[in-house]
DSSP file (Angstrom, degrees, kcal/mol; ACC not computed):
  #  RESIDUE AA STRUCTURE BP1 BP2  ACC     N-H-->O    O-->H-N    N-H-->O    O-->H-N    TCO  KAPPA ALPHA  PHI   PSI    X-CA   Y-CA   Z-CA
    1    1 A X     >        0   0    0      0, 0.0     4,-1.1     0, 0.0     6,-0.2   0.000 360.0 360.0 360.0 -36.1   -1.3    1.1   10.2
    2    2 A X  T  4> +     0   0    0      2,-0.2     5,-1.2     1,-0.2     3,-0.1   0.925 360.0  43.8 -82.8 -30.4    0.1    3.7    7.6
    3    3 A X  T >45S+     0   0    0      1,-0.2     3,-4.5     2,-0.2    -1,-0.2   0.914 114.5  49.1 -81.2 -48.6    3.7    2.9    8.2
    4    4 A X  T 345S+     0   0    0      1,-0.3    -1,-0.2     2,-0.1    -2,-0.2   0.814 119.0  37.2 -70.3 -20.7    3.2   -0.7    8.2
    5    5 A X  T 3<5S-     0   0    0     -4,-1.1    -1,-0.3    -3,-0.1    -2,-0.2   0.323 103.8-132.5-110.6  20.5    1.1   -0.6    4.9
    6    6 A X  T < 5 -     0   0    0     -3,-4.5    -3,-0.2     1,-0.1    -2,-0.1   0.742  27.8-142.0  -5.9  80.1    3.4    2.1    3.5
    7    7 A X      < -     0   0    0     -5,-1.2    -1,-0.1    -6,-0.2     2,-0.0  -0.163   1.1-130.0 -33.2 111.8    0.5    4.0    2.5
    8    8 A X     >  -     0   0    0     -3,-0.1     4,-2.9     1,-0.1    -1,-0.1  -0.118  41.6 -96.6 -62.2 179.6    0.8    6.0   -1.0
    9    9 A X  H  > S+     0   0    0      1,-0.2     4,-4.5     2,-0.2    -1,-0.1   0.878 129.6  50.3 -74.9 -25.7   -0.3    9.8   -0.5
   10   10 A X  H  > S+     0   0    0      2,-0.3     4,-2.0     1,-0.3     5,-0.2   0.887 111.2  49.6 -79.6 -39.9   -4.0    8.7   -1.9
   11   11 A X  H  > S+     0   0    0      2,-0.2     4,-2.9     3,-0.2    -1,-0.3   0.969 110.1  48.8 -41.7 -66.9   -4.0    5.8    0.6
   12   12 A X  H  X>S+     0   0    0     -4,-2.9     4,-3.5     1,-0.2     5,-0.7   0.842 109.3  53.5 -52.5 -46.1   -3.1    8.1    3.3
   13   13 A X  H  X5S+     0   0    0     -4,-4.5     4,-4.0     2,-0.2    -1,-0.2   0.947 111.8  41.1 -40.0 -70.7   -5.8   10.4    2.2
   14   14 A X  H  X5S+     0   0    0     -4,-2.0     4,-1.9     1,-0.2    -2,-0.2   0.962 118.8  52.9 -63.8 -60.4   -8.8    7.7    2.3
   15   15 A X  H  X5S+     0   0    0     -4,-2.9     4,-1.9     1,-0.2     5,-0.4   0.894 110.2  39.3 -39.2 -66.3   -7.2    6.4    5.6
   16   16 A X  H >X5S+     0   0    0     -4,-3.5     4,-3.1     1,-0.2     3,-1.0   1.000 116.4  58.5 -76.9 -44.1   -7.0    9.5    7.6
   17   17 A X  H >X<S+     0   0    0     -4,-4.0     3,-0.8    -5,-0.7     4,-0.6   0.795 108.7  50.4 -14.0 -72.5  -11.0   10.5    5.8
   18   18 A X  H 3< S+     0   0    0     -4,-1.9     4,-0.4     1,-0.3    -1,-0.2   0.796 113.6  38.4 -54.8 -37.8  -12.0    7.5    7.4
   19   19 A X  H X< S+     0   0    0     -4,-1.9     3,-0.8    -3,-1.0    -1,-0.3   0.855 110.8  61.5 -85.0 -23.7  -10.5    8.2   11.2
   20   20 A X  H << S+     0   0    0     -4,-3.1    -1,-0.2    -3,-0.8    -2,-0.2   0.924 106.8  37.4 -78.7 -22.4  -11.5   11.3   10.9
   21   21 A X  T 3< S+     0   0    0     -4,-0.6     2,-0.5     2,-0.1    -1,-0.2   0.035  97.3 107.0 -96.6  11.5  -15.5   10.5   10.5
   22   22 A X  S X  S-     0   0    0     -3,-0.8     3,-1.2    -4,-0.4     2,-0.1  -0.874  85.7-106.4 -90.3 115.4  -14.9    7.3   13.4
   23   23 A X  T 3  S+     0   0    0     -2,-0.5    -2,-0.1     1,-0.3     3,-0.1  -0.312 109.2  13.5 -42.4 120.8  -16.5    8.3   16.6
   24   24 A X  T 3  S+     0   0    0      1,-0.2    -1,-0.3    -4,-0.1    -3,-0.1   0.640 107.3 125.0 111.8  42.5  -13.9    9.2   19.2
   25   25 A X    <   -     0   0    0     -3,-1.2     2,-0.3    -5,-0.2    -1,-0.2  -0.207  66.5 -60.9 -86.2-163.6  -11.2    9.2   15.8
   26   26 A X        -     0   0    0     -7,-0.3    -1,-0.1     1,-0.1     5,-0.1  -0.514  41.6-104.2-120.2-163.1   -9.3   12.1   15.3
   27   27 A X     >  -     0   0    0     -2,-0.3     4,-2.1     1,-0.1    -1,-0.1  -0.040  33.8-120.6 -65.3 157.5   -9.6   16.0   14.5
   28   28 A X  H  > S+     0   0    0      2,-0.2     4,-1.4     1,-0.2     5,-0.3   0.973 115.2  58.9 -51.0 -59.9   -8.9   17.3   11.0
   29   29 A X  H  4 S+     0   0    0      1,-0.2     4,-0.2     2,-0.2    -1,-0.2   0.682 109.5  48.8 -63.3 -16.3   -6.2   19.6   12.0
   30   30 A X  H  > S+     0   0    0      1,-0.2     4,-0.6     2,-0.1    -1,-0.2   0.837 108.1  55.7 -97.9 -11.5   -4.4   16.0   13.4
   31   31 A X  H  X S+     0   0    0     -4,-2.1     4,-2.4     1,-0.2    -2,-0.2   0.769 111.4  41.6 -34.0 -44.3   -5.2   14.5   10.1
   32   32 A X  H  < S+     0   0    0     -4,-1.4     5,-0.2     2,-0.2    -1,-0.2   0.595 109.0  54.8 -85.1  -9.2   -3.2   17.5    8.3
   33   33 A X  H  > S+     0   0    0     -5,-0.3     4,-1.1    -4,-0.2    -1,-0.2   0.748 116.3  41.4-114.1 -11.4   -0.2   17.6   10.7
   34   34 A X  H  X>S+     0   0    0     -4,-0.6     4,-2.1     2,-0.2     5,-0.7   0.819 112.5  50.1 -91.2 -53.3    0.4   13.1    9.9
   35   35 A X  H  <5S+     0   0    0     -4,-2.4    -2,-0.2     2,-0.2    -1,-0.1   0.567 117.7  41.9 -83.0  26.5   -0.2   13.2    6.5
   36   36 A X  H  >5S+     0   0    0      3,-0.1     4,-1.7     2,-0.1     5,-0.3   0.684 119.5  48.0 -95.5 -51.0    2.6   16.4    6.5
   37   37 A X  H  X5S+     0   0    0     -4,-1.1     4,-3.0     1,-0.3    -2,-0.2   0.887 111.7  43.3 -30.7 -58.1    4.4   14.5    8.7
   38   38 A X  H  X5S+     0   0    0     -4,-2.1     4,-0.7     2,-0.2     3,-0.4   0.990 107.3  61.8 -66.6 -54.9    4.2   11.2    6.7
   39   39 A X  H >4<S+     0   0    0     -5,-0.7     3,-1.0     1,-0.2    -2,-0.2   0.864 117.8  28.9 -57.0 -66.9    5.0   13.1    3.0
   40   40 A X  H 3< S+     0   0    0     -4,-1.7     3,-0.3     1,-0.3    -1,-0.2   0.891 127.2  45.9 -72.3 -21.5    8.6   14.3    4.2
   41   41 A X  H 3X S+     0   0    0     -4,-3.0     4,-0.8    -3,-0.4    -1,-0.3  -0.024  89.4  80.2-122.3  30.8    9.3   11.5    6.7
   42   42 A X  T << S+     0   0    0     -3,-1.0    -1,-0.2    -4,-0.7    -2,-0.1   0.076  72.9  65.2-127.6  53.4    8.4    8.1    5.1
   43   43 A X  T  4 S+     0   0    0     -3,-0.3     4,-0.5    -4,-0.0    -2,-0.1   0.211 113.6  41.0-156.4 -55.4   10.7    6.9    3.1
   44   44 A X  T  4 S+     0   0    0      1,-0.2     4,-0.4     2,-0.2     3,-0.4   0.885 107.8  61.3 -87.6 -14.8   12.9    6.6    6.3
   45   45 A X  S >X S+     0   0    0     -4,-0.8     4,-2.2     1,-0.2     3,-1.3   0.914 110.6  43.9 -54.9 -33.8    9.9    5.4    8.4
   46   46 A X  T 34 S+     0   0    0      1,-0.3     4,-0.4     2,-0.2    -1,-0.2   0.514 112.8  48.9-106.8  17.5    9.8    2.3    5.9
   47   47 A X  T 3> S+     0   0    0     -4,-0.5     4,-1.2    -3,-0.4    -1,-0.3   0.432 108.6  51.3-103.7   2.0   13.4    1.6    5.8
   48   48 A X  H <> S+     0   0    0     -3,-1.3     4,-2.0    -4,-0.4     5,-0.2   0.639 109.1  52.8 -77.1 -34.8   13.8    1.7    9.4
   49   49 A X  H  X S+     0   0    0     -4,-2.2     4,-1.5     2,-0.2     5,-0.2   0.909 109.1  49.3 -57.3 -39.4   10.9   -0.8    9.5
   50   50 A X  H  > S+     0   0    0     -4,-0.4     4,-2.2     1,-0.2    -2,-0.1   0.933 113.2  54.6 -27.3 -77.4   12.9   -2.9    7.0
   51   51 A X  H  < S+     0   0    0     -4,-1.2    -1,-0.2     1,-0.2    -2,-0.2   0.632 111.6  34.8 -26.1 -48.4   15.8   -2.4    9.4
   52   52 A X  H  < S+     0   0    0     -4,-2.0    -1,-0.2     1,-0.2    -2,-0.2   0.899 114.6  54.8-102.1 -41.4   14.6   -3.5   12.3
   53   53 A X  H  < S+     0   0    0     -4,-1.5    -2,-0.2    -5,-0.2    -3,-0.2   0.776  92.4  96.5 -54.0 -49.7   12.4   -6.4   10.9
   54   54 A X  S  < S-     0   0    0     -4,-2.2     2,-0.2    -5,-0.2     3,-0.0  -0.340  82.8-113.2 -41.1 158.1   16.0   -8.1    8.8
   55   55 A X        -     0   0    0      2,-0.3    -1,-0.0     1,-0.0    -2,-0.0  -0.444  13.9-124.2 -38.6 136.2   17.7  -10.7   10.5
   56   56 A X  S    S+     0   0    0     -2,-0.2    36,-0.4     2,-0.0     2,-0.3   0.855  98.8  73.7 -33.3 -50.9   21.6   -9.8   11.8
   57   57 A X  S    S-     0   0    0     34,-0.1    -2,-0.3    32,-0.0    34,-0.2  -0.568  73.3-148.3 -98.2 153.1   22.2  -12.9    9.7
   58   58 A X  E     -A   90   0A   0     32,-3.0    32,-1.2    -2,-0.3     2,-0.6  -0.455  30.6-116.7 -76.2 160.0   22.3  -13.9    5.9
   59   59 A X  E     +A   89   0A   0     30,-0.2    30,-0.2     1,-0.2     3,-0.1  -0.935  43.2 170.3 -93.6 103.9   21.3  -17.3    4.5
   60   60 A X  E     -     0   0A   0     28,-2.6     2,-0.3    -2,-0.6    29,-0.2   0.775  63.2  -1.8 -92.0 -33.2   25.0  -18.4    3.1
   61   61 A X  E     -     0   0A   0     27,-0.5    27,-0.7    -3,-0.1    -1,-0.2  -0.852  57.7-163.2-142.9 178.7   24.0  -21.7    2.4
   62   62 A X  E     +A   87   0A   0     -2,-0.3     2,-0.5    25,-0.2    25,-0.2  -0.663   4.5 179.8-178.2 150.2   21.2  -24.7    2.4
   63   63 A X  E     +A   86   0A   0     23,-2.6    23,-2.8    -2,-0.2     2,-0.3  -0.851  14.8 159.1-115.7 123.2   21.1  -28.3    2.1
   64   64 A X  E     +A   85   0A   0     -2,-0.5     2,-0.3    21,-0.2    21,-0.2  -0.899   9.8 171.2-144.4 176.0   18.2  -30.4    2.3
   65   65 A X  E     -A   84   0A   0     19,-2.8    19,-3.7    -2,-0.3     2,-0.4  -0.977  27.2-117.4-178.1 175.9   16.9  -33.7    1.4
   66   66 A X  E     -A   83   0A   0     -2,-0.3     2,-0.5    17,-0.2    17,-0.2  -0.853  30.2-166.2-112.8 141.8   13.8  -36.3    1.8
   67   67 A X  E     -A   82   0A   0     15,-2.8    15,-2.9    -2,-0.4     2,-0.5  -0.970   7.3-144.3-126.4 151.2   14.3  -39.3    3.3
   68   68 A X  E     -A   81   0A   0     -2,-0.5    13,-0.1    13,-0.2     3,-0.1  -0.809  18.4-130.8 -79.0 127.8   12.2  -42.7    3.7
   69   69 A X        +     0   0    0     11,-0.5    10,-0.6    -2,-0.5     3,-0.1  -0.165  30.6 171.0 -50.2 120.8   11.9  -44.9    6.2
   70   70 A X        +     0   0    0      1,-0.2     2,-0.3     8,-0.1    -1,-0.1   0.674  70.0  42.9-113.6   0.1   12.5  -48.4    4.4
   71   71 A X        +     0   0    0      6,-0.1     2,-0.2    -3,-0.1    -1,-0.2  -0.774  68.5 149.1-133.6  96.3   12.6  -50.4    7.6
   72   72 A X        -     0   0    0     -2,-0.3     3,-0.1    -3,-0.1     6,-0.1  -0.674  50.1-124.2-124.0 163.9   10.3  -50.1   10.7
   73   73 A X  S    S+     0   0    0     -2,-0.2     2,-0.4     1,-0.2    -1,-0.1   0.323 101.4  65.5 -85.2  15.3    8.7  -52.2   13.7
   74   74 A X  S >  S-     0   0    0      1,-0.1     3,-1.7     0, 0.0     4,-0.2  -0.814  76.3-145.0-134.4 105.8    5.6  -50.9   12.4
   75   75 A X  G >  S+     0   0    0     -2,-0.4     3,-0.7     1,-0.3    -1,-0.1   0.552  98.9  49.2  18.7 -77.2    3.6  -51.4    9.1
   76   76 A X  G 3  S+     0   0    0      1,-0.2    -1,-0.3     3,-0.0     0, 0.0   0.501 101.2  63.1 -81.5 -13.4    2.3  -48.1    8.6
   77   77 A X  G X  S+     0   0    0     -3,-1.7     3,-1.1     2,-0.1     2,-0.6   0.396  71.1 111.7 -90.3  -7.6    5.6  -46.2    9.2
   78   78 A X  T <  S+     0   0    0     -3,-0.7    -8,-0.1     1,-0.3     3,-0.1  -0.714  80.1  17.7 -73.8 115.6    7.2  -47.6    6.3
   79   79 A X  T 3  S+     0   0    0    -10,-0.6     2,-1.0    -2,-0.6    -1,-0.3   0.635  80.5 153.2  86.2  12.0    7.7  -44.8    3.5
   80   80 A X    <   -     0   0    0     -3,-1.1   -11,-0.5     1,-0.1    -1,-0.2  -0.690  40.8-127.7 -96.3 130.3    7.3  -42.4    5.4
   81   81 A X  E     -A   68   0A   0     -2,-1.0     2,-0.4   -13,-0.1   -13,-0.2  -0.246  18.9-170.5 -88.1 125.7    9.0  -39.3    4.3
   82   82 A X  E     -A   67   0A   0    -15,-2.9   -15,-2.8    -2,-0.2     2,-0.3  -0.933  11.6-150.1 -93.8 106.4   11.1  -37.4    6.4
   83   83 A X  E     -A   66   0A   0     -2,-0.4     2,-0.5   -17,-0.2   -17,-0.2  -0.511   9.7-166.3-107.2 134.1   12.3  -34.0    5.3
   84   84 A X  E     -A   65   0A   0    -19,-3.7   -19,-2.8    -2,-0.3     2,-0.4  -0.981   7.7-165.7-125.1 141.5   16.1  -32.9    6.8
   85   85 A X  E     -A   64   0A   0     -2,-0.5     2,-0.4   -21,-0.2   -21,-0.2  -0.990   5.4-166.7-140.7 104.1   17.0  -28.8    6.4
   86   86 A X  E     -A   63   0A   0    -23,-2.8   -23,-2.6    -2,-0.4     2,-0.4  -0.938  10.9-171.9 -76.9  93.9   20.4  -27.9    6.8
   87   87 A X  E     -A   62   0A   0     -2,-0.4     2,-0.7   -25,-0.2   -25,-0.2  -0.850   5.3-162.4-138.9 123.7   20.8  -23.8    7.2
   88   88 A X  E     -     0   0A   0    -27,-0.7   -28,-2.6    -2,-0.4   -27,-0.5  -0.791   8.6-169.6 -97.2  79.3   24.1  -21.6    7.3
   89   89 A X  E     -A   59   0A   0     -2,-0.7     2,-0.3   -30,-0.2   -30,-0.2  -0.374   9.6-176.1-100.1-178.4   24.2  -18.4    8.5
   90   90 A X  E     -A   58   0A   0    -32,-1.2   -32,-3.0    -2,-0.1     3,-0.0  -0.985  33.3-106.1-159.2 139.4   26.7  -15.9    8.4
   91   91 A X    >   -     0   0    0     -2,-0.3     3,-0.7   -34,-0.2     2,-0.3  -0.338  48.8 -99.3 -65.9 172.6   26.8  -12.3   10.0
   92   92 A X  T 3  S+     0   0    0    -36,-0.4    -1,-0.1     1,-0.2   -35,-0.0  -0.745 114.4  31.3 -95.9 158.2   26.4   -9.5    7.3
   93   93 A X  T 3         0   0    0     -2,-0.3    -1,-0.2    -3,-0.0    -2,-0.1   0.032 360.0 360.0 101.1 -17.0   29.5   -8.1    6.4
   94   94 A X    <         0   0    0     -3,-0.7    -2,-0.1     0, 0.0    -3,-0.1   0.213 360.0 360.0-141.7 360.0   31.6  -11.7    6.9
């Protein structure tokens, strides 16, 4: 929950309060020893989340367009719009 909402220090504060006064939460002293943890070490927790969370690939291009049906065996199927997405990816680096 704290990594994922990369939690300011003040966040982190009210957050671990809260777990610490939740029946079966935890102790004080494990309260103090994540939010030390968290001040030196989150800045690379949330760019590893980043990390892992990216794609391998980049969006190099996309092409799209609507189309309508102007001819159908059926009435009700006339005009109806059909959407086509054309999508180009590309490792990073190439």
């Amino acid at each position: 929950s704290i990594a994922s909402a990369d939690m300011d220090l003040n966040q982190l504060e009210a957050f671990l309060t809260a777990q610490t006064k939740k029946q079966g939460g935890i102790t004080s002293d494990q309260a103090a020893v994540i939010a030390k943890f968290w001040k030196h070490h989150r800045i690379k927790i949330h760019e590893n989340l980043i990390n892992q969370s990216c794609w391998d690939n980049i969006l190099k291009n996309i092409n799209w367009r609507v189309d309508l049906k102007s001819q159908s065996r059926h009435v009700d199927q006339i005009n109806t719009p059909v959407a086509i997405v054309e999508m180009e990816l590309g490792k990073n680096g190439q």
